[in-house]
C-alpha positions in Angstrom: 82.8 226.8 -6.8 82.3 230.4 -5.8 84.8 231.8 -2.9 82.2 234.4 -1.7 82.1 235.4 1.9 78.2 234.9 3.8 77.0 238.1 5.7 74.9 238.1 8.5 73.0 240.7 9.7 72.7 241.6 12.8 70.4 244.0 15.1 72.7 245.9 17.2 70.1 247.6 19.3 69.7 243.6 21.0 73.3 244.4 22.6 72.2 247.7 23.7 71.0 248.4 27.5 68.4 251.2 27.4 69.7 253.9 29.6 66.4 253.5 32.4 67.5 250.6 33.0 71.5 251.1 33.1 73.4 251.4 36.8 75.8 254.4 37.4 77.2 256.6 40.0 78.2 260.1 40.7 80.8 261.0 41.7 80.2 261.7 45.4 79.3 258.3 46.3 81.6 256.3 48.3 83.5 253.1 47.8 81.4 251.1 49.7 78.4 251.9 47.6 79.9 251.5 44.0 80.8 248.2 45.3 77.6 247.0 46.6 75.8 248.6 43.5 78.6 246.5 40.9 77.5 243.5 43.0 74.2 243.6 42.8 73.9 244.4 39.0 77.3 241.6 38.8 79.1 244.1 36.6 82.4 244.5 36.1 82.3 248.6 35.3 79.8 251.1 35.8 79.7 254.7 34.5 80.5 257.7 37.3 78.4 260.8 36.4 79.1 264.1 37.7 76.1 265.6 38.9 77.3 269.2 38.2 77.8 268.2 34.5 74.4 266.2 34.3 72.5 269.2 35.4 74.7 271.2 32.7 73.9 268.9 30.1 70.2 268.7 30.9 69.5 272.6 31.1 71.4 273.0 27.7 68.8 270.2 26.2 66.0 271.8 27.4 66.9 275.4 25.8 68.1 273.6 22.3 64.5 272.0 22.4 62.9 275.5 23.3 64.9 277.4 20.6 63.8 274.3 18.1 59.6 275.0 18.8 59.9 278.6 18.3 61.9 278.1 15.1 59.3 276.0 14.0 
């Protein structure tokens, strides 16, 4: 008798919510709506985004993707 542990594999990307389909907030919403919207989905935590920092992020994207085509 062997003492050898069984693996299973798993697909992680099952547990995964893609993020189209994921409910958040900013930051400016008010408590009234983060409630109704953790409700609704029956969460029990949803991310708050800061617009400010969204735009940020999205505008930096955009110029790494422009700096990648003329590189290539």
């Amino acid at each position: 008798m062997t003492n050898e542990k069984e693996y299973t594999r798993m697909n992680i990307l099952f547990f995964i919510t893609p993020k189209s389909e994921t409910a958040y907030l900013y930051d400016d919403c008010s408590l009234r709506q983060a409630i109704e919207k953790i409700e609704y989905h029956k969460y029990t935590a949803v991310p708050v985004l800061n617009k400010k920092e969204e735009e940020e992020a999205r505008r930096s994207a955009r110029k790494q993707n422009a700096e990648q085509m003329i590189l290539q």
